[in-house]
Every structure is written in structure tokens, then in C-alpha cells.
ZATI-689906 format. One record per atom (N, C-alpha, C, O): x, y, z; residue in one letter. Coordinates in pm, whole numbers, plus 50000, padded with zeros to 5 digits. Layout:
<nodes>
XYZA;...
</nodes>
This chain:
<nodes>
500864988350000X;500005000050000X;500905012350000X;501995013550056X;500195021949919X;501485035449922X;501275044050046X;500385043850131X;502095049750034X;502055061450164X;500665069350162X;500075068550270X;499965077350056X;499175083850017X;497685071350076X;496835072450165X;497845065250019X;496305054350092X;496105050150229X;495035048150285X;497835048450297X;498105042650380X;496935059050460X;495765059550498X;497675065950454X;497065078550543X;495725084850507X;495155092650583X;495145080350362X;493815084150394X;492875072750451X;491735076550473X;493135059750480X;492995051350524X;492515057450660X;491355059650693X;493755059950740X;494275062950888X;493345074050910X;492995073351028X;492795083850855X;492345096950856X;490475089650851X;489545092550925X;490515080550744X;488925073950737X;488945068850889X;488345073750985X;489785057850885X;489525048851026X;489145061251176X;488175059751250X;490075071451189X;490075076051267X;488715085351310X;488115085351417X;488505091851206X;486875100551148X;485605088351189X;484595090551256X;485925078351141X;484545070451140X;484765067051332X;483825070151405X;485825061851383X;485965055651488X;485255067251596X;484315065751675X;486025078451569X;485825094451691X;484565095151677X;484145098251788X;483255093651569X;482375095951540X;481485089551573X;480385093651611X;482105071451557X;480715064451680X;481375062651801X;480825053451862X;482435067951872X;482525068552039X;481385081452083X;480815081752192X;481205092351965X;480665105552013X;478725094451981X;477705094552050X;478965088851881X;477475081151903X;476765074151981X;475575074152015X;477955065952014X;477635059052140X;477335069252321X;476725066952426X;478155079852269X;477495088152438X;476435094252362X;475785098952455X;475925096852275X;474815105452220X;473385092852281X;472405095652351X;473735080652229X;473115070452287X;472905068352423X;471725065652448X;473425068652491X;473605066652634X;473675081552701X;474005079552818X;473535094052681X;472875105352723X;471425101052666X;470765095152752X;470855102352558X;469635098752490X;468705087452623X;467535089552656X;469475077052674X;468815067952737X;468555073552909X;467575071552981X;469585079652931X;469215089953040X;468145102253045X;467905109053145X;467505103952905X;466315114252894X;467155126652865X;466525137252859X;468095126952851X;468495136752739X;468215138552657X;468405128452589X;467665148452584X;467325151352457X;468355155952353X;468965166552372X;468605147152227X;469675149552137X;468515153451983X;467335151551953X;469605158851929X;468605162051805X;468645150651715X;469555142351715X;467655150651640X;467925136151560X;468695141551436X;468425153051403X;469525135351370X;470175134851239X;469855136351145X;470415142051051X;468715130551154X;467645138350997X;467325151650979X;467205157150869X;467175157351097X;467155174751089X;468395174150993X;468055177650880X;469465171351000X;470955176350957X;470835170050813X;471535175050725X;470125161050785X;470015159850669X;468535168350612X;468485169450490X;467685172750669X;466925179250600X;467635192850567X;467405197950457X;468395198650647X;469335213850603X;470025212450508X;470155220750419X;470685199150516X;471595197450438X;470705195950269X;471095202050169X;469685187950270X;468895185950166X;467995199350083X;467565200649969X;467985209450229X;467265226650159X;468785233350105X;468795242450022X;470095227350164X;471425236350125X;471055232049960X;470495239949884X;471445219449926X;471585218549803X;470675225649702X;470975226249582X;469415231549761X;468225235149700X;468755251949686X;468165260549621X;469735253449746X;469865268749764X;469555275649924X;469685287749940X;469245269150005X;468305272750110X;469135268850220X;469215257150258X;470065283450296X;470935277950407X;470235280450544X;470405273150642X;469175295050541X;468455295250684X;467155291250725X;466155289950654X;467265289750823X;465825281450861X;465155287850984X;465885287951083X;464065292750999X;463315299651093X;463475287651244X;463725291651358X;463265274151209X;463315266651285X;463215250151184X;462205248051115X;464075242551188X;464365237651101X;463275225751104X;462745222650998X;462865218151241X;461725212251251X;461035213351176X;460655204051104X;460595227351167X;459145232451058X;459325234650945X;458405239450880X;460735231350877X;460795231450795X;460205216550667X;460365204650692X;459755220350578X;459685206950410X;460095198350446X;461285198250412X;459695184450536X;461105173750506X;461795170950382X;461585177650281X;462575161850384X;463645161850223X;463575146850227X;464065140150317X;462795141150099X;463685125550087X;464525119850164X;465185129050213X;464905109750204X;466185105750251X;466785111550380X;467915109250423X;465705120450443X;466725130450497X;467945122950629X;469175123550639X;466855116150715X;467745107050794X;468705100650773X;469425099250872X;469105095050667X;470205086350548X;471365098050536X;472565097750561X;470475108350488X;471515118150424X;471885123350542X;473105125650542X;471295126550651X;471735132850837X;472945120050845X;474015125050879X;473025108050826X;474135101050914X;475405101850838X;476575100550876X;474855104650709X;475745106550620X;476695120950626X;477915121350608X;476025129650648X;476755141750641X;477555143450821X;478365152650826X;477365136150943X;477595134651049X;478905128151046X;479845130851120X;478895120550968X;480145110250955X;481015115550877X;482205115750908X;480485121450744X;481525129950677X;482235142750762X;483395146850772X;480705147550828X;482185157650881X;482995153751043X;483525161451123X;482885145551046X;483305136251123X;484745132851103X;485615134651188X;485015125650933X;486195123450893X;486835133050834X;488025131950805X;486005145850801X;486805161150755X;487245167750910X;488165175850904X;486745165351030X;487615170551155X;489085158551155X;490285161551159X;488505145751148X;489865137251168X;490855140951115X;491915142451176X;490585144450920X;491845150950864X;492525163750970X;493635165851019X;491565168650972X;491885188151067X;492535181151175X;493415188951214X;492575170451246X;493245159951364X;494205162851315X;494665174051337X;495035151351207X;495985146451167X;496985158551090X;498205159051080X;495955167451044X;496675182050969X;497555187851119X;498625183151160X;496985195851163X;497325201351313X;498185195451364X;499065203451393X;498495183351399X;499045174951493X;499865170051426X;500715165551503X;500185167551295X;500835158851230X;500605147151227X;499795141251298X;501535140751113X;501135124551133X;501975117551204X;502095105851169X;502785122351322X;503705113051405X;502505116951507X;501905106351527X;501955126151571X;500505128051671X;500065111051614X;500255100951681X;499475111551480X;498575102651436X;498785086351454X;497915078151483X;500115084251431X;501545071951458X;501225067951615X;500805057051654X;501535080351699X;501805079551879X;500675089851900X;501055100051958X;499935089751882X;498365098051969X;499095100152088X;500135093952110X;498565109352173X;498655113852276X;497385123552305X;497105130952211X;496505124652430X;495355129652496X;494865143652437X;493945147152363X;495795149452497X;496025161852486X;495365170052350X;494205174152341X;496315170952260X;496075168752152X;494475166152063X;493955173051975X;494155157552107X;493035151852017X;491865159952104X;490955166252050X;492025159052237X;491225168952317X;490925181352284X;489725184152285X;491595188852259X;491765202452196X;490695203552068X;489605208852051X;491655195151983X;490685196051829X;489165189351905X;488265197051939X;489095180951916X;487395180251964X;486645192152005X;485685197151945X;487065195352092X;486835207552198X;486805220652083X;486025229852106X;487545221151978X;487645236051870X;486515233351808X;485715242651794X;486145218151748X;485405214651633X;483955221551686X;483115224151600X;483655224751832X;481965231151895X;481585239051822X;480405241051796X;483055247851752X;482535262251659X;481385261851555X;480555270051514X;481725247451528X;480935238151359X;478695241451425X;477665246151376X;479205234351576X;477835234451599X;476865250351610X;475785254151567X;477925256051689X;477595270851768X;477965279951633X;477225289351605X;478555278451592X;478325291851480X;477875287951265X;477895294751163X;477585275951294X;477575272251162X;475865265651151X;474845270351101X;476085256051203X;474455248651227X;474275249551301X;474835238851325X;473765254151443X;472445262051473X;472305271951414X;471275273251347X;473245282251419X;472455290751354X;471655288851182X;470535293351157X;472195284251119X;471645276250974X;469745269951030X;468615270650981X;470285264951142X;468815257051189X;467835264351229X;466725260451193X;467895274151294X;467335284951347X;467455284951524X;466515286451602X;468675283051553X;468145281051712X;469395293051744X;469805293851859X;469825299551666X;470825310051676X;471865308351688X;472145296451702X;472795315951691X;473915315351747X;474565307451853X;474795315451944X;474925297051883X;475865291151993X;474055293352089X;473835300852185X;473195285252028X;471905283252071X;471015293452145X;470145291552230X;471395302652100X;471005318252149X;469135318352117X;468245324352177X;469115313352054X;467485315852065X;466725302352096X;465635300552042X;467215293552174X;466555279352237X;466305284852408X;466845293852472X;465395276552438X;464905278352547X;466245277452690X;466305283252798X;466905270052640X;468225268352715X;469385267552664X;470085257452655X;469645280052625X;471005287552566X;472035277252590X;472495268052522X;472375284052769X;473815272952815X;473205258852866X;474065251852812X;472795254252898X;472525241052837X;472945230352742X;473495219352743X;472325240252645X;472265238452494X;473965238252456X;474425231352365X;474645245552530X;475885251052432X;477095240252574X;478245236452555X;476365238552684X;477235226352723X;477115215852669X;478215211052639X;476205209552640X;476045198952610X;476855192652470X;477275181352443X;476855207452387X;477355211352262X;479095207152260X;479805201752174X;479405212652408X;481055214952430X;481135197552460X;481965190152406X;480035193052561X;480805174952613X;480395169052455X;480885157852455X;479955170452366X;479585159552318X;480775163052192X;481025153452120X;481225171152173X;482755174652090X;483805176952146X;484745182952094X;483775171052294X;484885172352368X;484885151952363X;485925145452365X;483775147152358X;483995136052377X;484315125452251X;484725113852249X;483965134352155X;484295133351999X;486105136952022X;486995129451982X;486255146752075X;487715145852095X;488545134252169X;489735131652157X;487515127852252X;488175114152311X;488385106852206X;489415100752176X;486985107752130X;487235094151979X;488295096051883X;488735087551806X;488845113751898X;489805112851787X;490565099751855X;490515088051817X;491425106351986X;492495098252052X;492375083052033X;493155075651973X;491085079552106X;491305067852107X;491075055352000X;491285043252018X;490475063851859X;490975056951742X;491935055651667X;492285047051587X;492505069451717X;494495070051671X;494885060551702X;495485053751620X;494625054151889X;495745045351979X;495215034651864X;495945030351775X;493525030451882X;493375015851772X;494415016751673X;495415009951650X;493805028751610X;494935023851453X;496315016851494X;496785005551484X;496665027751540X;498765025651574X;498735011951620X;499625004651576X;497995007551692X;498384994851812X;497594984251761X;497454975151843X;496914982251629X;496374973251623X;495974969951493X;496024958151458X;495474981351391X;495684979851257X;496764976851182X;497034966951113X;497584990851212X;499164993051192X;499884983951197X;500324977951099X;500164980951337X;500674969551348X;501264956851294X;501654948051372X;
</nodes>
């Protein structure tokens, strides 16, 4: 395998892995009566983007879209493995080789911007959830669940290195 596959490989594995550790607590907050948004919203935005259509009064009320749930896990995971690259960019690929905590913590923890300034507001719940009934709430919950996405970078790096790699 060449160098070039070897690492988009490493960059897939790592994106998909960080992405269901952050699923699996989305699951298990969800079973505690947490309320998470479902994925199909993210594919119905995503399904009015392509239409031309980036804001949404409240995205609930918005047209559903074909597919939209399909296309929500889909676009979750993609940008999922477009933060892993932003991982492996930042950190390099010896970070990626020997992970270390730190590190992958951080980028998780940066990636919140995606939620708080890109989609909610796109969704209609404002800014870093400025117009939801529970702002900070809303915008903690925002920080653990891409802080814990930052655990998944790490601890799909360690898989790779220690067990794919290998």
C-alpha cells in the first residue's frame, strides 16, 4: 500500500471511529432522557442547502427532504472524517503514529465552533443556541459531546497505531 492510501485510510479509520465513540454517548445521554437532536434534521438542512436554502426559521418546521435521515448520518460522519483530517493536519502524522490525549482533546473541543456558529444558527436556534429555550445548556452539552468526539479522535488514533498498523 502507498504512503498516500496508507494515510487516507488512517484519517477514514480515525473520522469514522471518533464519530461512533461521540454516538455511542449521544446514545447513552439519549437513554438517560436527554434530549439529542435527531440526524435527519441535519440531513433535512443539508437537503434545503443543496436547493439553495441555508436559513431556517426553525428547522423542525421546515419541508422534510427525501432521505433526509440517510443523508443526516451521512453528512455526520463525513464531517466527522473532515475534523479527523483537521486531527491529523494540526498534529501531524507522528500525533497520528503515537496519539497522545492532549492533543486530540483540543481539536474536539475547537470542532463546537461547527455546531455554535455554523448549524444552529443555519437551523434556526441562533447563534451558539442563542434563541433555544436553554441557551447554556444547549451550548454545554454542545462542548461534552465534541469534547467527547475529541476522546474518539484519541482513542481511534491509539486503535489504529496498536492494532491495525501493526
Amino acid at each position: 500500500m502507498n504512503e498516500w492510501t496508507h494515510e487516507a485510510l488512517r484519517v477514514l479509520w480515525i473520522g469514522v471511529g471518533a464519530t461512533a465513540v461521540m454516538d455511542v454517548w449521544l446514545a447513552v445521554i439519549r437513554q438517560l432522557g436527554v434530549p439529542t437532536q435527531p440526524f435527519a434534521l441535519i440531513g433535512r438542512w443539508a437537503g434545503h442547502l443543496l436547493r439553495g436554502r441555508w436559513f431556517h426559521d426553525a428547522i423542525a418546521q421546515s419541508t422534510p427532504v427525501r432521505g433526509e435521515r440517510v443523508a443526516g448520518w451521512v453528512v455526520h460522519y463525513a464531517v466527522g472524517i473532515g475534523f479527523a483530517a483537521l486531527a491529523v493536519l494540526v498534529n501531524g502524522r507522528g500525533w497520528a503514529a503515537e496519539p497522545t490525549l492532549l492533543p486530540a482533546l483540543a481539536i474536539g473541543i475547537a470542532t463546537v465552533v461547527a455546531p455554535w456558529f455554523v448549524m444552529q444558527p443555519a437551523m434556526g436556534s441562533g447563534i451558539a443556541a442563542s434563541r433555544t429555550a436553554t441557551p447554556w445548556r444547549n451550548r454545554l452539552r454542545s462542548l461534552a459531546n465534541h469534547t467527547v468526539f475529541g476522546l474518539g479522535l484519541y482513542l481511534a488514533s491509539w486503535a489504529w497505531s496498536r492494532c491495525v498498523a501493526a
